[in-house]
C-alpha positions in Angstrom: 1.2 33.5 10.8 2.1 30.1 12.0 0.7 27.0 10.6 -0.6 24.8 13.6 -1.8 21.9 11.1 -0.4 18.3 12.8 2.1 17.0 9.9 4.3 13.8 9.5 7.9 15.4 10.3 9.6 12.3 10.1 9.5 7.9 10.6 12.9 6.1 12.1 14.0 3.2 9.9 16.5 0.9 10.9 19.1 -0.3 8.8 22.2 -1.8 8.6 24.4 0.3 6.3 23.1 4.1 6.8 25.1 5.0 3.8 24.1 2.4 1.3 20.6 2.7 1.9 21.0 6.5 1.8 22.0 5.8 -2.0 19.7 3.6 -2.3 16.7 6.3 -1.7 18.7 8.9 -3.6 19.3 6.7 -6.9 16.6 4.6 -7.0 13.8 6.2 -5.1 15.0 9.3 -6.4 14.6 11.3 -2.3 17.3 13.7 -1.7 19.9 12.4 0.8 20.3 14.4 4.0 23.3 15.3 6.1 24.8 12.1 4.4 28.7 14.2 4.3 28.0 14.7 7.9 27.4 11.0 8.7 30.3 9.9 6.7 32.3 12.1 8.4 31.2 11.5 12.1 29.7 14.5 13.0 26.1 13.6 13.0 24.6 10.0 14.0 22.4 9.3 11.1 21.9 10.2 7.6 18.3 11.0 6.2 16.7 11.5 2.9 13.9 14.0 2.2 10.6 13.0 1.3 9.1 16.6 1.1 9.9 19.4 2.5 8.2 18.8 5.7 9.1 15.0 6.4 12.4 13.0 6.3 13.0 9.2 6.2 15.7 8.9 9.5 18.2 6.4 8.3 19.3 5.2 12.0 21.9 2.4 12.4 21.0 -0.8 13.9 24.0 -0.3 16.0 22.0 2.5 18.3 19.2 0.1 19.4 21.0 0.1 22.4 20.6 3.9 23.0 16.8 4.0 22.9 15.9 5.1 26.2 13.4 8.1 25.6 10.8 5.8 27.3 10.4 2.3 29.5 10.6 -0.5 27.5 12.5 1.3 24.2 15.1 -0.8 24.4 13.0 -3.8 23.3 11.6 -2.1 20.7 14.2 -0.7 19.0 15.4 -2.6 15.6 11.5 -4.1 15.1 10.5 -2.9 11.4 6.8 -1.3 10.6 4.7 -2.5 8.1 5.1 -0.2 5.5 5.8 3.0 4.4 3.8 5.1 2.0 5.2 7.3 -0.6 2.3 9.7 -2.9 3.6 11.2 -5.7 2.0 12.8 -9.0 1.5 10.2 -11.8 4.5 11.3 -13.6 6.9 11.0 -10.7 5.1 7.1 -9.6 5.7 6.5 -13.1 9.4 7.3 -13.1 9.8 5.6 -9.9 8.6 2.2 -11.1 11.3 3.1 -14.0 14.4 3.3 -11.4 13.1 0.7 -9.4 13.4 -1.6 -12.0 16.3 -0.3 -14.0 18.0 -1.0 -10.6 16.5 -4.4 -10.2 14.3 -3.5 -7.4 11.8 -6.1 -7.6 8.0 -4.5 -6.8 4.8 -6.2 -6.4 1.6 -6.6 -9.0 0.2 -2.9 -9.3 -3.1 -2.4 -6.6 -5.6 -0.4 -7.8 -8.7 1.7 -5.7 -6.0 1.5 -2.4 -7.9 3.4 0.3 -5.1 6.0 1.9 -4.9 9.7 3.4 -6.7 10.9 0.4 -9.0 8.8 -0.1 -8.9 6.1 -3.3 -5.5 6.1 -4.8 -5.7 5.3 -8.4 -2.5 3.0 -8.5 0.0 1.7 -6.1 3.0 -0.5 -5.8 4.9 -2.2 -2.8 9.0 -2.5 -2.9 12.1 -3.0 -0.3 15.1 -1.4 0.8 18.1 -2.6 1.4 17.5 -3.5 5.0 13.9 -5.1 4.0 11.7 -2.1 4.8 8.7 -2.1 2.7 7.8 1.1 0.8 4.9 1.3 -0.8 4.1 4.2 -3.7 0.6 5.6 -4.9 -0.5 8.2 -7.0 -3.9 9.5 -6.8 -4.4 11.5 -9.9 
């Protein structure tokens, strides 16, 4: 049986260097980098990591801005950044994210607590950047 409930496959980021901020999300972050070889290697456009096994961060090189033309007006969107993205993880996994962020000097904000999100009130949360200045923010809810 097929599962028709709507899912977050994946969210675009631009960034400047797909394959620093590839490490970045694998050694700091601690999200499994995806078809990194093949980027290195020229066989595929852009890198990824994995969130989960459902959704992927696209790691998509500033340099393609120019390619967006899947609708009017792409081209002037391309490159703009979104707010944030959120990351939810168990306690124990936030826990040892704030731990690699800062053992790699990733400076994060002042801890939120009672953040409304998809699940309701999330007990803690945290905001950080990648390389490129995307925002990330992480949550746990247990």
């Amino acid at each position: 049986m097929t599962d028709h409930t709507p899912r977050l496959d994946h969210v675009v980021l631009w960034v400047r260097d797909p394959v620093a901020t590839a490490r970045f999300y694998a050694e700091a972050v601690g999200l499994e980098a995806v078809r990194l070889e093949e980027f290195t290697a020229g066989e595929v456009p852009f890198p990824s990591v994995r969130v989960n096994a459902e959704t992927l961060l696209d790691l998509m090189p500033l340099t393609f801005t120019d390619r967006m033309t899947m609708l009017p007006g792409s081209v002037e969107s391309a490159g703009h950044p979104v707010n944030h993205v959120c990351l939810s993880l168990p306690r124990d996994d936030f826990d040892a994210l704030l731990t690699r962020l800062r053992e790699h000097s990733v400076p994060v904000s002042d801890p939120s607590y009672d953040s409304f999100g998809a699940r309701g009130h999330a007990t803690r949360s945290f905001y950080f950047r990648d390389p490129d200045g995307n925002v990330l923010e992480a949550r746990h809810y247990d």
